[in-house]
N, C-alpha and C positions, 0 to 999 in steps of 0.2 A: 247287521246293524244291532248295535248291543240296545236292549230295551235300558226305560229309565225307573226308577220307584217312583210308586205310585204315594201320595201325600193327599187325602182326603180330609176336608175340614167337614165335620156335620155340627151343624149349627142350629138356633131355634131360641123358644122362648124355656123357662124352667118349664120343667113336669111336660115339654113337648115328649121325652122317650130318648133324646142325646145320648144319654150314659147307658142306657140299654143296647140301640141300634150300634154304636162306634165298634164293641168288642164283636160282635156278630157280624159286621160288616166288615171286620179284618182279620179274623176266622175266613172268611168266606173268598177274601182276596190272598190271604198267605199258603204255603209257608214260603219265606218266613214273612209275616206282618206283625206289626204290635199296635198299642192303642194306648191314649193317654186319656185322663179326664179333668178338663182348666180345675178343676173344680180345688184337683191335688195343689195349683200352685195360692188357689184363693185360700185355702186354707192354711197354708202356709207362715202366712203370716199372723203370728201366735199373737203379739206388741203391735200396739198403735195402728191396728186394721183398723181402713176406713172402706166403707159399703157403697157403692152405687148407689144414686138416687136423682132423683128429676131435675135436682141441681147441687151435684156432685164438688165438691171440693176438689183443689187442685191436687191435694196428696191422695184423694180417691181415682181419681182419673192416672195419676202415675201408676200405682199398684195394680190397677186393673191392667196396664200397657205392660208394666214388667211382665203378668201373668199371661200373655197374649208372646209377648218377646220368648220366655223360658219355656210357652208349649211348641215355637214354630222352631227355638232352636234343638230340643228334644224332637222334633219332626226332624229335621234335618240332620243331627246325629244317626236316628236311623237307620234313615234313606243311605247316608253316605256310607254304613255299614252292609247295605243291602235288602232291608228289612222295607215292606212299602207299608205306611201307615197311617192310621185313622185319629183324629183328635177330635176330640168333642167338648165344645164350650159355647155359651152365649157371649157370641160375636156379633156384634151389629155394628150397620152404619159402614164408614169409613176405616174402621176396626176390619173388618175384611179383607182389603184391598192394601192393607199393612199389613198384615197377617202373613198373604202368598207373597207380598213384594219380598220378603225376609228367605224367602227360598230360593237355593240353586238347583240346576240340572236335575231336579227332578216333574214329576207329569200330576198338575196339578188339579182339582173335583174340588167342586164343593156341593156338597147335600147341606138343604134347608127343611126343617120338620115344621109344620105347618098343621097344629090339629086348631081345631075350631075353640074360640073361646071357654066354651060352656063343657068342651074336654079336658082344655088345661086347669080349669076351675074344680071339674071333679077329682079328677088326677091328684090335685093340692090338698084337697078335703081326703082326699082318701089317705095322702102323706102324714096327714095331722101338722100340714107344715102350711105359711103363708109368707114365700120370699116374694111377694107383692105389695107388701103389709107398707112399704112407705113409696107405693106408687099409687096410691088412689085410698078415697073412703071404704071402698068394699074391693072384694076378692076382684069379683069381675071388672069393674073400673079400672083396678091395680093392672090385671094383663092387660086390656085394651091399651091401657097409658103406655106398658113398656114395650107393647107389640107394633108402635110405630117404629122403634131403631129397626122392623124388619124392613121396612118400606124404602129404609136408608141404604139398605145391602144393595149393588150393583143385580140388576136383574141377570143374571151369570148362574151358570149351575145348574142342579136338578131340586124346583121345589116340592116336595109332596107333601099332601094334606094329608095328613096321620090318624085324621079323626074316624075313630070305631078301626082299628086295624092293629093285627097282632104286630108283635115287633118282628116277627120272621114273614110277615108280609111286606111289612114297611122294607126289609132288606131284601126279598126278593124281589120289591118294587125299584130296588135302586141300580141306576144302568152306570153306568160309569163313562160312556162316552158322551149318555146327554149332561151328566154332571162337571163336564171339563170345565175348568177355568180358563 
């Protein structure tokens, strides 16, 4: 029986460790594996980017779906080359379950990083960055506000709470068969 590539989504909120865990976790699953970060296709758009927010515009909610479209079909490129791979973006909600619909014939995980509020609050101060700044009056409101899309995610996967844990704990915490989708 010929095995299938493996297509891991790790997901979470910003500053949960996504872009750190994805490459370490397909290091760990290859050779060969490779690894992508949404972040490449958000930035992407140089003209007329529109941002996510609590009530999002219709041409924001497109661009955020292209960017969700061009990582699953870069997943699926590949996988179909042979390669099993890790993608890392803040995906929530029903953004999930579109996400793996978009994949064929290969075996599909999802890890969800889960550090505790008053983690990803430090984590953000420590960036000298605030990608919460238009979810709420303060930092900490800002994640709470956007840390319901996790609540939206299919309870599916393997969630780990990240909070106080190196990033090479977080991926030797990660099992791959309790992470099936």
């Amino acid at each position: 029986m010929e095995s299938k590539q493996k297509v891991v989504l790790v997901t979470g909120m910003q500053a949960a460790g996504k872009s750190t865990i994805a490459p370490l976790l397909a290091a760990r699953m290859g050779p060969p594996a490779a690894t992508l970060d949404g972040d490449v296709f958000y930035r992407g758009v140089v003209a007329g980017a529109e941002i996510m927010t609590p009530e999002p515009s219709a041409e924001a909610v497109r661009q955020l779906e292209l960017r969700y479209d061009a990582s699953a079909l870069v997943a699926q490129h590949y996988a179909d080359n042979g390669f099993d791979f890790v993608c890392s973006d803040i995906v929530l909600g029903e953004h999930v379950e579109r996400w793996f619909s978009q994949l064929r014939g290969v075996d599909t995980y999802l890890v969800v990083l889960v550090p505790s509020v008053e983690s990803i609050v430090e984590r953000e101060i420590g960036r000298g960055s605030n990608a919460y700044r238009d979810w709420g009056p303060s930092l900490e409101d800002g994640v709470r506000e956007l840390q319901k899309g996790l609540d939206e995610i299919p309870r599916r996967g393997l969630w780990i709470d990240t909070t106080g844990q190196s990033p090479a704990q977080t991926v030797n915490e990660i099992d791959l068969e309790k992470a099936r989708w």
